[in-house]
C-alpha positions as a Markdown table, in Angstrom:
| # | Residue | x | y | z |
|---|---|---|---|---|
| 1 | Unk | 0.0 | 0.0 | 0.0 |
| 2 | Unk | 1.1 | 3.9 | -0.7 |
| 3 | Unk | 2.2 | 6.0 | 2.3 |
| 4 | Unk | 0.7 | 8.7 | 0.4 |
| 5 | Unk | -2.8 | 8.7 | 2.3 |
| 6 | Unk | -6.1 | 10.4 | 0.1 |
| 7 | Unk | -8.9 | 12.2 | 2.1 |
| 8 | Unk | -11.8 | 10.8 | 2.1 |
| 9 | Unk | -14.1 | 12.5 | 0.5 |
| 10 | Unk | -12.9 | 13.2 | -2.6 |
| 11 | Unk | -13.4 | 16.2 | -4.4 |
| 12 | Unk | -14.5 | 16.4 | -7.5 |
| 13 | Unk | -15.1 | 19.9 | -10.2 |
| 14 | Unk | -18.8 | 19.4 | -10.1 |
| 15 | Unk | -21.8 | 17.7 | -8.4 |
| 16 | Unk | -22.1 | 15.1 | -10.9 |
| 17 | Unk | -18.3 | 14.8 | -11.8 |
| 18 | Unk | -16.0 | 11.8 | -11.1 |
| 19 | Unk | -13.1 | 12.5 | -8.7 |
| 20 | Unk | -9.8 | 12.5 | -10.9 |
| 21 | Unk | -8.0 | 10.4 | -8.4 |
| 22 | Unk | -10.2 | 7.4 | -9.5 |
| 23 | Unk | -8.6 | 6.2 | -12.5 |
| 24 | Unk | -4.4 | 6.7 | -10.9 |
| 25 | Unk | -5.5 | 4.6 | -7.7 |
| 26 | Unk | -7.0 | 1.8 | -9.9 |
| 27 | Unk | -4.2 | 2.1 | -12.2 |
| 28 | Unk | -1.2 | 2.9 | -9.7 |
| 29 | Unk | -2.2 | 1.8 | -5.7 |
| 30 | Unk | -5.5 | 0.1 | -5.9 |
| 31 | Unk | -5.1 | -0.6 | -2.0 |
| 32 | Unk | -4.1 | 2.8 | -0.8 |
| 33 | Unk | -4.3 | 4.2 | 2.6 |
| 34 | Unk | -7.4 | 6.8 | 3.0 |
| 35 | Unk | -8.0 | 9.5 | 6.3 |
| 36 | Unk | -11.5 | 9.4 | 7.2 |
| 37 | Unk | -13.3 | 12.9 | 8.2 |
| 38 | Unk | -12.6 | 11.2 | 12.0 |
| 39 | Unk | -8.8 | 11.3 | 11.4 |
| 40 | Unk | -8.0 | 7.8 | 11.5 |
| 41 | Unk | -7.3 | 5.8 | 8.6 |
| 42 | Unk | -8.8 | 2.9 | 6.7 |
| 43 | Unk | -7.7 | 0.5 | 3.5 |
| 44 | Unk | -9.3 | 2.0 | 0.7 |
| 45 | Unk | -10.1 | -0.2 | -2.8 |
| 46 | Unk | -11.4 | 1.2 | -6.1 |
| 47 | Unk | -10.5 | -2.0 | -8.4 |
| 48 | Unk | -14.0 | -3.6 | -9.5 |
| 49 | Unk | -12.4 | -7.2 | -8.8 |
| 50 | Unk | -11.2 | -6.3 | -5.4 |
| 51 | Unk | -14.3 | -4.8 | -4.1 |
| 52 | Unk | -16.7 | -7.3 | -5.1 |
| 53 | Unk | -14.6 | -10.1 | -3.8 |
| 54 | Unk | -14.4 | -8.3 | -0.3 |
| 55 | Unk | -18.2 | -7.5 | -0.3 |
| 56 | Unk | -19.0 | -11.1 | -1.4 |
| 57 | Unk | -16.5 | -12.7 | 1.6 |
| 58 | Unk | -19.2 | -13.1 | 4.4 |
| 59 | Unk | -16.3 | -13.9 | 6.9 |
| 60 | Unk | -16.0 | -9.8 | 6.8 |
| 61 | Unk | -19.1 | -7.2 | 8.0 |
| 62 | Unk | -19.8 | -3.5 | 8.8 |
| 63 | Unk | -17.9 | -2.3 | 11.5 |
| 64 | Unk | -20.5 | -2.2 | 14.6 |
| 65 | Unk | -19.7 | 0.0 | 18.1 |
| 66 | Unk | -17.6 | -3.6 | 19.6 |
| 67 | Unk | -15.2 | -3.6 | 16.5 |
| 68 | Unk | -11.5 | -1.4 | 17.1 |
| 69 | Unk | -12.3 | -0.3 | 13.7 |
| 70 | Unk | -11.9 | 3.2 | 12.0 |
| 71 | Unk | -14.0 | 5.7 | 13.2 |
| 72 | Unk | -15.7 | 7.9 | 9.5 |
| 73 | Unk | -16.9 | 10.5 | 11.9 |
| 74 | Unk | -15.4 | 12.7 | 14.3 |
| 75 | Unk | -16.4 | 11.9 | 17.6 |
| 76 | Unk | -19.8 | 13.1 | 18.7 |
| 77 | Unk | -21.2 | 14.1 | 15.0 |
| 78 | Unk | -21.6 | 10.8 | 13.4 |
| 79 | Unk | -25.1 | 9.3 | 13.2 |
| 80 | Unk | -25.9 | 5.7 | 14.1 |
| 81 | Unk | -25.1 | 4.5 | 10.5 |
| 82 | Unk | -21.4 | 6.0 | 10.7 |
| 83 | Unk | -20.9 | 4.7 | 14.5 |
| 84 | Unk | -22.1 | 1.0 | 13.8 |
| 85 | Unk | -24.3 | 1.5 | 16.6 |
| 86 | Unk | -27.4 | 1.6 | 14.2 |
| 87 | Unk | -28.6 | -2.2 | 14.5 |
| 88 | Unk | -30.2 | -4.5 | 16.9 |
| 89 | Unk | -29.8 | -6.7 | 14.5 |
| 90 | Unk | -27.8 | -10.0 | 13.6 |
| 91 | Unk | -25.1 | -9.0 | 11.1 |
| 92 | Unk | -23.4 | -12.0 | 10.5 |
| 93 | Unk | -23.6 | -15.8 | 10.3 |
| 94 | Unk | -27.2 | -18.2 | 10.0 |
| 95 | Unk | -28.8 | -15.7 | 12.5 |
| 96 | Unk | -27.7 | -12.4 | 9.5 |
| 97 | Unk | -29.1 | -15.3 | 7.1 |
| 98 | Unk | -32.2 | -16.1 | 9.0 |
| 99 | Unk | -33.0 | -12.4 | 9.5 |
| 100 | Unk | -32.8 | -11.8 | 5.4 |
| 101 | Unk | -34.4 | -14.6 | 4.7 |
| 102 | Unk | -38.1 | -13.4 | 6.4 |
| 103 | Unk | -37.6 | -9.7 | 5.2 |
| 104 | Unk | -36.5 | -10.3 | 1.9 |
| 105 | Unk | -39.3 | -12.6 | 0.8 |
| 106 | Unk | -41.2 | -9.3 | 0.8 |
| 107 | Unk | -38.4 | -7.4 | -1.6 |
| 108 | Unk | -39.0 | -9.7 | -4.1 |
| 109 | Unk | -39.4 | -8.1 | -8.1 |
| 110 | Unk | -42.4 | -10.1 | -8.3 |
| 111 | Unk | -43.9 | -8.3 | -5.1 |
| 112 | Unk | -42.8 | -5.2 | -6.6 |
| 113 | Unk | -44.1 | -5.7 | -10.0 |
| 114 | Unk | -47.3 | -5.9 | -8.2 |
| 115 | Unk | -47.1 | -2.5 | -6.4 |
| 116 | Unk | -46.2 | -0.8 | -9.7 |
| 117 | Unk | -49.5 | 0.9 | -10.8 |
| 118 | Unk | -49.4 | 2.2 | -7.0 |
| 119 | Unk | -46.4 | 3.5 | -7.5 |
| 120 | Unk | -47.3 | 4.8 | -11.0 |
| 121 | Unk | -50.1 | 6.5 | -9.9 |
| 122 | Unk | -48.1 | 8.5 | -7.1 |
| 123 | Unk | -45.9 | 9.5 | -9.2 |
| 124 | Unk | -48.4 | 10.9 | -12.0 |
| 125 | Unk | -50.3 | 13.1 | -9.1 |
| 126 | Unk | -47.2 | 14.2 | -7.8 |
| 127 | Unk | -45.6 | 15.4 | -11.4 |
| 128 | Unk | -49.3 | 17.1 | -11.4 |
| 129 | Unk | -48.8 | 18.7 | -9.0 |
| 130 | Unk | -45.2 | 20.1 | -10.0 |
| 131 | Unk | -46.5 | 21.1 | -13.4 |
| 132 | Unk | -49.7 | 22.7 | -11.5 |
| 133 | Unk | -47.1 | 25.4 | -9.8 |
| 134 | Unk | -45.4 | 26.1 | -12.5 |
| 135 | Unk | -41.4 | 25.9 | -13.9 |
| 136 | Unk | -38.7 | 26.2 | -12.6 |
| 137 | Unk | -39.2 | 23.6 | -10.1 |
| 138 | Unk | -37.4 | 21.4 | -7.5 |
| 139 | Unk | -37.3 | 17.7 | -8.8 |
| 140 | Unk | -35.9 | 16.4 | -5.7 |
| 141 | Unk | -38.5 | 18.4 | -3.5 |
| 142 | Unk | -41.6 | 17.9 | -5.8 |
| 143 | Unk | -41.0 | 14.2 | -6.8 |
| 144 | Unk | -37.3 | 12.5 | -5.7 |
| 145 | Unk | -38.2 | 13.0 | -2.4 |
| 146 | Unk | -41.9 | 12.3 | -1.4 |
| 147 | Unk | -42.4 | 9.1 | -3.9 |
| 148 | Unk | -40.3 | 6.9 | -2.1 |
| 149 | Unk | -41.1 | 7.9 | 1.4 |
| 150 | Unk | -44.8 | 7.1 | 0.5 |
| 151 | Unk | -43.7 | 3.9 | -1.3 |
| 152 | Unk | -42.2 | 2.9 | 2.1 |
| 153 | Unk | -44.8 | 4.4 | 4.6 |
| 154 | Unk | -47.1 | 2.2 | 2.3 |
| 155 | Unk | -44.9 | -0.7 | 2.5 |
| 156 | Unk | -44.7 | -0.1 | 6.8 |
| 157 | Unk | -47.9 | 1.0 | 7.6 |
| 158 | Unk | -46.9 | 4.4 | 8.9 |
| 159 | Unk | -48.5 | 7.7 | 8.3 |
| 160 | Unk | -46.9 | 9.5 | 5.1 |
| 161 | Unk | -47.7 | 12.9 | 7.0 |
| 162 | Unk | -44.7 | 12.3 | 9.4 |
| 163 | Unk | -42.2 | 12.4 | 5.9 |
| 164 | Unk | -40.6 | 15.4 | 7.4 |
| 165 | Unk | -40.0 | 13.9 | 10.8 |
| 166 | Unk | -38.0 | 10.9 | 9.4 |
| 167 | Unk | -36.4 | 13.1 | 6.9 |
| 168 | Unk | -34.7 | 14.8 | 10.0 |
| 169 | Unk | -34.3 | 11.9 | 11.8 |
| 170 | Unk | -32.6 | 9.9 | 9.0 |
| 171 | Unk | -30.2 | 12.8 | 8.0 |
| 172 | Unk | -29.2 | 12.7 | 11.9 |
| 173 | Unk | -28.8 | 8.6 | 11.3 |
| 174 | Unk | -26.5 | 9.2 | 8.3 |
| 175 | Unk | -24.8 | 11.8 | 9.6 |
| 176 | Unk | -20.5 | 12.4 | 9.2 |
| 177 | Unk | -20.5 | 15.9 | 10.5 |
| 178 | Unk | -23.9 | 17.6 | 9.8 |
| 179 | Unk | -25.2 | 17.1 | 13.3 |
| 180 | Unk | -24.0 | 18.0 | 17.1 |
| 181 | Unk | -24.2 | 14.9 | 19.5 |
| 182 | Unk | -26.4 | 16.3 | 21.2 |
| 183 | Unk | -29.0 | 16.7 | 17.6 |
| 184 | Unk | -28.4 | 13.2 | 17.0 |
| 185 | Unk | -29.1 | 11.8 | 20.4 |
| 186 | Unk | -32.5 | 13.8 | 20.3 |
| 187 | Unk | -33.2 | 12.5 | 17.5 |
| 188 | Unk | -31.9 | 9.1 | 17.6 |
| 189 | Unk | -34.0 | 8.7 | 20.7 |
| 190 | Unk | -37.4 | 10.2 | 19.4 |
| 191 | Unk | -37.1 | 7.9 | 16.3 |
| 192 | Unk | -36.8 | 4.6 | 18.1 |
| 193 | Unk | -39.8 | 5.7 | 20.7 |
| 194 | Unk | -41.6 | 6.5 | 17.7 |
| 195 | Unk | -40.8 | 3.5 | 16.1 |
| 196 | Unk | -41.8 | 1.3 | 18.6 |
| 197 | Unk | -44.9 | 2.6 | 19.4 |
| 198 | Unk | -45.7 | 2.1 | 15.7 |
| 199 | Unk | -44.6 | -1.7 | 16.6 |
| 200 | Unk | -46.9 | -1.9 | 19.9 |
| 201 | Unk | -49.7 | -0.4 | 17.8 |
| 202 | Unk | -49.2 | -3.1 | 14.8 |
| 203 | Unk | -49.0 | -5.8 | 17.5 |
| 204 | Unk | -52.4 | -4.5 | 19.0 |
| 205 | Unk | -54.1 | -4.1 | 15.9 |
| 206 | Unk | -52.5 | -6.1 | 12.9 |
| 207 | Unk | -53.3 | -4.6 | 8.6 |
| 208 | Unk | -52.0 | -6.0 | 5.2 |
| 209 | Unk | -48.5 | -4.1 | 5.6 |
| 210 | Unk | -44.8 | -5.2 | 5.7 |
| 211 | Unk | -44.3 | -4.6 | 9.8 |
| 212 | Unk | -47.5 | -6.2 | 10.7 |
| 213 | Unk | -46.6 | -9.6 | 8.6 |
| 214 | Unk | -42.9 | -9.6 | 10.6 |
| 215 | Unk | -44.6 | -9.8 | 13.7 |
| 216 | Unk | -47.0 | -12.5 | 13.0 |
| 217 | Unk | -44.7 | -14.7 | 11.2 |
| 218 | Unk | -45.3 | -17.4 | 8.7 |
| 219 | Unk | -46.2 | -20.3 | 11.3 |
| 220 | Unk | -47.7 | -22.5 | 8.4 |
| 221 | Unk | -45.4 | -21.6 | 5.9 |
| 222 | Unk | -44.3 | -24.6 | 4.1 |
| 223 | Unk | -41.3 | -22.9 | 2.8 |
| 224 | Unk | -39.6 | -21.7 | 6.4 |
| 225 | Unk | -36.1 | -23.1 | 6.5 |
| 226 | Unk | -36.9 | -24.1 | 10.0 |
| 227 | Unk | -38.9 | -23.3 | 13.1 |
| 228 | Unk | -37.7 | -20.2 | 13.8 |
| 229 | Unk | -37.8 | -18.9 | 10.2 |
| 230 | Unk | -41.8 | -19.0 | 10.9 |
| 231 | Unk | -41.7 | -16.8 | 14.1 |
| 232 | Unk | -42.1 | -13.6 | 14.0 |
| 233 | Unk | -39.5 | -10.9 | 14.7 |
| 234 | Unk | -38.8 | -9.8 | 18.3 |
| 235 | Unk | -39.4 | -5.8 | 19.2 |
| 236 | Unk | -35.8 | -4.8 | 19.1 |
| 237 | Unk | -35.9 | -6.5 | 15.4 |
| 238 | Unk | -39.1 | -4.9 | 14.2 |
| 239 | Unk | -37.8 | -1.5 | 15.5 |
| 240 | Unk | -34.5 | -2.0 | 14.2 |
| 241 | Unk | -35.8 | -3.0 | 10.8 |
| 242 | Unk | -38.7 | -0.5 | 10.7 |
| 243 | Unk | -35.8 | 2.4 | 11.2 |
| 244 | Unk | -33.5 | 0.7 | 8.5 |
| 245 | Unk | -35.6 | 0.6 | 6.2 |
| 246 | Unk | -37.5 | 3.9 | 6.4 |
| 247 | Unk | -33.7 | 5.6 | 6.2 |
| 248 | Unk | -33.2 | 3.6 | 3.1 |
| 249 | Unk | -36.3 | 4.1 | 2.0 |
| 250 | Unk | -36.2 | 7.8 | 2.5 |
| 251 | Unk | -32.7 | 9.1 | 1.7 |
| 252 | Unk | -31.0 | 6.7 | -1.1 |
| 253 | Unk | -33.5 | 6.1 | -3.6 |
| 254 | Unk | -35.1 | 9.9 | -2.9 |
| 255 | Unk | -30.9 | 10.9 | -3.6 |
| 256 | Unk | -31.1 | 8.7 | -6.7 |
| 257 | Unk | -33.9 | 10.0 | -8.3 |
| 258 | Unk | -32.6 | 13.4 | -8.5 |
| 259 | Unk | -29.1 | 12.4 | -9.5 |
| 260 | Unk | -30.1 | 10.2 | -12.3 |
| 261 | Unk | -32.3 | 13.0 | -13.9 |
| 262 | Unk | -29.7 | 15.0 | -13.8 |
| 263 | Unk | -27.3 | 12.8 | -15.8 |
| 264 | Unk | -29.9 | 12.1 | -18.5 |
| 265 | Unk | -30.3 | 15.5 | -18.7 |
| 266 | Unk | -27.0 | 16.9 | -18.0 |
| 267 | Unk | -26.2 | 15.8 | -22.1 |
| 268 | Unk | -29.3 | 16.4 | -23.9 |
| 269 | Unk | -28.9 | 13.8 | -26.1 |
| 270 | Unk | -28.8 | 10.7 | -23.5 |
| 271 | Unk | -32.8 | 12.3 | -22.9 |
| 272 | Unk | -33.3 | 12.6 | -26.5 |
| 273 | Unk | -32.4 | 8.8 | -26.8 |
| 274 | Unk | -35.4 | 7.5 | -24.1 |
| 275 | Unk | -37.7 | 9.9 | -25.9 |
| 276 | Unk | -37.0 | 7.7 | -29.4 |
| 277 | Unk | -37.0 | 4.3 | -27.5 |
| 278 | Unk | -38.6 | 4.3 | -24.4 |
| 279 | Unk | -37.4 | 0.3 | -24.5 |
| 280 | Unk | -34.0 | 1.3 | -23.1 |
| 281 | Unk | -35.6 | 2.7 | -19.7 |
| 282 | Unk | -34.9 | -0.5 | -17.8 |
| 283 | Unk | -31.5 | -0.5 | -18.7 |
| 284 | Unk | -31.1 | 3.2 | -18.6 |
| 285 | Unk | -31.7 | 2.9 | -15.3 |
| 286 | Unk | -29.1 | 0.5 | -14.5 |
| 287 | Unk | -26.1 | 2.9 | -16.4 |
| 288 | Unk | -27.8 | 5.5 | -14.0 |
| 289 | Unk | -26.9 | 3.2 | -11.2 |
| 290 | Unk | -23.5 | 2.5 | -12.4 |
| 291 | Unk | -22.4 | 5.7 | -14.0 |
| 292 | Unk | -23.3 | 7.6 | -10.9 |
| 293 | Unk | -19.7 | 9.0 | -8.9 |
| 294 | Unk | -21.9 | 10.7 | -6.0 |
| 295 | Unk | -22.7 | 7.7 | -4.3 |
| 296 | Unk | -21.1 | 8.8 | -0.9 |
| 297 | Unk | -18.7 | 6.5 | 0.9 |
| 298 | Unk | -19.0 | 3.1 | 0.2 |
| 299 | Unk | -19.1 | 0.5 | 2.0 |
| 300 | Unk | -17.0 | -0.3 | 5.0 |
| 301 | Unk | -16.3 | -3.4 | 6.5 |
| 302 | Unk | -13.9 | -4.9 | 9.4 |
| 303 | Unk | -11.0 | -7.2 | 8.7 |
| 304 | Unk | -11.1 | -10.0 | 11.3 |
| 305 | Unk | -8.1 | -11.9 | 10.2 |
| 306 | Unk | -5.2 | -11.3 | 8.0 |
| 307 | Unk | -5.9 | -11.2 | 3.9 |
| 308 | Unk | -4.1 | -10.5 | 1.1 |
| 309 | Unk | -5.8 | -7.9 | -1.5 |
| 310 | Unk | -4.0 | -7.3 | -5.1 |
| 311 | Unk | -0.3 | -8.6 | -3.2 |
| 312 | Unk | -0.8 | -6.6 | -0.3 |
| 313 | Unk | -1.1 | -8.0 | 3.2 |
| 314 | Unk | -4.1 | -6.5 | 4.6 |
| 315 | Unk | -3.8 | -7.0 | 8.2 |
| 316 | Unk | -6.8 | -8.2 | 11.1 |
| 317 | Unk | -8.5 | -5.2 | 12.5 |
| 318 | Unk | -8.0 | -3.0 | 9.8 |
| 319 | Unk | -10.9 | -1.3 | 8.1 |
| 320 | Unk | -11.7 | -1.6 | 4.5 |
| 321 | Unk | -13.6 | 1.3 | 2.3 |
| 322 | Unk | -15.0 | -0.6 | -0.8 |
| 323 | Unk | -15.8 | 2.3 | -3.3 |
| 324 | Unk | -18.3 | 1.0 | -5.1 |
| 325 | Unk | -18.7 | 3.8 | -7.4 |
| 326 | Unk | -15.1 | 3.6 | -8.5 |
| 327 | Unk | -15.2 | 0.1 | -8.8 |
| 328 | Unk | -18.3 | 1.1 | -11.4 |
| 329 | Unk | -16.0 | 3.0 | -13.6 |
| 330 | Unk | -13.2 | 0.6 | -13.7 |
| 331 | Unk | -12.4 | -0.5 | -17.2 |
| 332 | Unk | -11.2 | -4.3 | -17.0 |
| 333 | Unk | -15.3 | -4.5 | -15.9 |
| 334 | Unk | -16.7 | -2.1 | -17.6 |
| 335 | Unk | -15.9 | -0.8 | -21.9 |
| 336 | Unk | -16.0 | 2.3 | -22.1 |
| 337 | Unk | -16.9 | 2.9 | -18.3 |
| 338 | Unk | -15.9 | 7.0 | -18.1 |
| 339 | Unk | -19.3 | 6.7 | -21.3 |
| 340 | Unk | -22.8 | 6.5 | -20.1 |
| 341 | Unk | -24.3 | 4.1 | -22.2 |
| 342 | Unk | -28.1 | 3.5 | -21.8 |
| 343 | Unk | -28.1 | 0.2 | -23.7 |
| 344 | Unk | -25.4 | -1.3 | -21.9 |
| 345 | Unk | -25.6 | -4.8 | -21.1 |
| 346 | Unk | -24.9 | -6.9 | -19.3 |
| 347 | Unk | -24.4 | -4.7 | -16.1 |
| 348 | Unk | -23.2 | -5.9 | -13.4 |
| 349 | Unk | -22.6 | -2.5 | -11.3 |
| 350 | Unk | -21.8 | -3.2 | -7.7 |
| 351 | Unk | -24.0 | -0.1 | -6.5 |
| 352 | Unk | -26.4 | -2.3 | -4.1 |
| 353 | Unk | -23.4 | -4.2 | -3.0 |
| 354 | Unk | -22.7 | -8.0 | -3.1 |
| 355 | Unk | -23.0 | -11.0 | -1.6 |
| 356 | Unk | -24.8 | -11.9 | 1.7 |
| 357 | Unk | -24.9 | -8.0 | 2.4 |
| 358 | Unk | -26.2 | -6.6 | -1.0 |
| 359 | Unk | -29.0 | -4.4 | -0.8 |
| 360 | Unk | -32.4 | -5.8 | 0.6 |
| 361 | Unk | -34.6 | -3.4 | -1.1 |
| 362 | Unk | -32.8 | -3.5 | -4.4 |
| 363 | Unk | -35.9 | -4.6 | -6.4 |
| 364 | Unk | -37.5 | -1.5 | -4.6 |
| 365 | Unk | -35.6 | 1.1 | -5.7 |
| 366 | Unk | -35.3 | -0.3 | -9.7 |
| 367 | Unk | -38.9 | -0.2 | -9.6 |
| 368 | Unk | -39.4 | 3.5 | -8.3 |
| 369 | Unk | -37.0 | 4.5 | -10.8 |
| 370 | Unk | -38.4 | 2.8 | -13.8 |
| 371 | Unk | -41.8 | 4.5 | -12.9 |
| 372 | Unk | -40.3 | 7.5 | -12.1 |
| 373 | Unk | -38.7 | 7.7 | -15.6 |
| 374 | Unk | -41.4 | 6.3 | -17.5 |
| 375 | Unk | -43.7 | 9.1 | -16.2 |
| 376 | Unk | -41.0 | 12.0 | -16.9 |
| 377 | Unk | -40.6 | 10.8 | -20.5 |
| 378 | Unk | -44.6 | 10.4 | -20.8 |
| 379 | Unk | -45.6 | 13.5 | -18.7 |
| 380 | Unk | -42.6 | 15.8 | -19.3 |
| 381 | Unk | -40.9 | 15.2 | -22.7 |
| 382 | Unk | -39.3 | 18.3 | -22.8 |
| 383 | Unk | -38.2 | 18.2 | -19.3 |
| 384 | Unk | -34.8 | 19.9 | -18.9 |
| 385 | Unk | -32.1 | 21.2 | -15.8 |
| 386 | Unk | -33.3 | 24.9 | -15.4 |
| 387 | Unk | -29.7 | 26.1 | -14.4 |
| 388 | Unk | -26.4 | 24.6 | -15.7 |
| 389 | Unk | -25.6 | 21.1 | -14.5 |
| 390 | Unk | -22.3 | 22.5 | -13.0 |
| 391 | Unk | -24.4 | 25.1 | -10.9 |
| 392 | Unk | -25.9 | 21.4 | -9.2 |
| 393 | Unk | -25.2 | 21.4 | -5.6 |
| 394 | Unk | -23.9 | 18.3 | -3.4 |
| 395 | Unk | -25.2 | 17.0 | -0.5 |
| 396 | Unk | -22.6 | 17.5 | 2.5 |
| 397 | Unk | -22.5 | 15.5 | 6.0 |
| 398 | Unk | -23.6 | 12.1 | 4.8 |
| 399 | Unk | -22.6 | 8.8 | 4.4 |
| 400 | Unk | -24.8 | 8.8 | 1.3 |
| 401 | Unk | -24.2 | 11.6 | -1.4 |
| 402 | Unk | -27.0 | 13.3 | -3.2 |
| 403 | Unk | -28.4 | 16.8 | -4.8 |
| 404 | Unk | -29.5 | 20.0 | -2.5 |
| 405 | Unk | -31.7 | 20.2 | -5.3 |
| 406 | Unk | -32.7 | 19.7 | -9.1 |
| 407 | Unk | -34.5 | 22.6 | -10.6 |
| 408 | Unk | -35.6 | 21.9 | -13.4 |
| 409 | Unk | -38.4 | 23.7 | -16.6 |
| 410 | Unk | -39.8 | 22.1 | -19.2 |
């Protein structure tokens, strides 16, 4: 590994651009040394083969608050997400397994093929709405943001009316350095009172919705792997899942949305190309997944024994940044991976992860963003970014990287 040590984040000219150092650590030290906004210092990999080997090895996990690992945040700012204090759940071995196993047989893309004309619908009313109050207009405010928070309060059973409660409390989950300790243990603890009430009231009163299924169980499922795959989840579970998957729910696919628009639109022509063949919206979406640099972090996880990456010993206890968005642009994975190319296939972008910790709600967020698309190109066809696309602002002080905002006319 390099003594020269990068700071993590990287900068990069614009909102939407690649950072340069990409390409010269893939080429040159492709397990360098990084300095995380705490000050202490992790392995950093931006090879595509390296990263999805480590993210597919289930003998290694995200850090939690028991791991010696490096610290992201300074101390006191960083949310439950950057502390590894965020879960009371199992993160690794048969009980990690078991856990998937009864929350992702509702993540399923034949479940969410069957939620689609909800979805659809939302998304018309709410691109309605936008076009009712006139251009220039806030993408990410009007539409990025509010689709896939009802999508999830749908999914959960909570009320859609609270969307700017858990939009506080899941910035102050992500956070790096946007929040005092003090903000984030407010808010850390109003979020799990609230979320188990929600639980208490589920268990009182049961409805056709994600939370209230988890706490029943499947007792005569034929298809549990075993007796306890049929139970259903304990309180500290359902809360800890119920918060997980609002924050995802809320902040990554809301960041998406804006940030995808915003490449198809940012060259004129890739919008131009969906308006000719709307056929190529499935797998624009995946080069949108791929293509995008301003994914936030990665993905960290804890070394518990000695390995050997690209050569280099990588020693126990050390902490590992996957990059998956470098990773995306490598070119022994990807031709022509610096081009967006909306036909491309295959795909195989590493942007929900891999492996026993890839994304649960994976299937969820292709779906929004199908619909999401398909509407624009119906609804809007000459939808474009009201300001230049280097005027496009970052999100700053999360694990996860977004847009401030999207205006865009039309």
């Amino acid at each position: 590994m390099t003594e020269q040590v990068v700071r993590l984040p990287l900068a990069t000219d614009t909102a939407l651009d690649a950072p340069a150092e990409w390409e010269e650590l893939r080429e040159r030290c492709p397990v360098a040394h990084a300095s995380l906004p705490s000050g202490d210092t992790a392995v950093y990999l931006t090879r595509y083969e390296h990263v999805r080997s480590l993210l597919s090895d289930a003998r290694f996990v995200r850090p939690t608050a028991n791991d010696n690992a490096a610290r992201v945040a300074p101390d006191g700012v960083g949310g439950a997400a950057a502390t590894g204090s965020s879960t009371a759940l199992p993160d690794r071995g048969e009980p990690h397994r078991r856990w998937r196993r009864r929350v992702g047989k509702y993540f399923t893309a034949k479940r969410m093929a069957a939620l689609r004309p909800g979805m659809t619908a939302m998304a018309e009313d709410l691109v309605d709405a936008m076009v009712e109050q006139g251009a220039p207009a806030d993408l990410r405010a009007g539409l990025g943001f509010p689709l896939p928070v009802y999508v999830i309060c749908d999914l959960l059973g909570v009320p859609a009316e609270d969307r700017d409660r858990f939009s506080h409390w899941s910035d102050t989950f992500l956070s790096v350095t946007r929040f005092s300790a003090e903000e984030i243990r407010d808010a850390q603890a109003e979020f799990v009172a609230y979320m188990a009430g929600h639980i208490a009231a589920k268990r009182a009163e049961p409805a056709d919705d994600l939370l209230s299924a988890l706490i029943q169980g499947t007792p005569d499922a034929e298809d549990a792997e075993d007796a306890e795959d049929a139970e259903g989840l304990s309180d500290d579970e359902l809360v800890a899942t119920g918060m997980g998957l609002l924050v995802a729910g809320h902040e990554t696919t809301a960041n998406m949305i804006g940030k995808m628009v915003s490449m198809l639109l940012e060259d004129r022509s890739r919008w131009e190309q969906l308006l000719a063949d709307p056929a190529l919206v499935r797998t624009a979406v995946e080069e949108s997944l791929r293509f995008d640099a301003n994914l936030g972090f990665g993905l960290r996880r804890y070394i518990s024994e000695d390995i050997e990456i690209d050569g280099e010993l990588v020693p126990a206890g050390s902490t590992v940044v996957c990059s998956m968005p470098a990773a995306n642009r490598d070119e022994r994975a990807f031709a022509g991976a610096d081009d967006m190319d909306l036909s491309r296939l295959p795909n195989p972008h590493l942007t929900f992860g891999a492996g026993p910790h890839s994304c649960l709600g994976q299937a969820l967020a292709r779906t929004e963003l199908q619909v999401v698309l398909e509407t624009l190109l119906t609804r809007l066809p000459t939808l474009r970014l009201a300001v230049p696309a280097a005027e496009l602002r970052k999100t700053e002080g999360l694990l996860v990287g977004g847009l401030r905002e999207v205006p865009v006319a039309w």
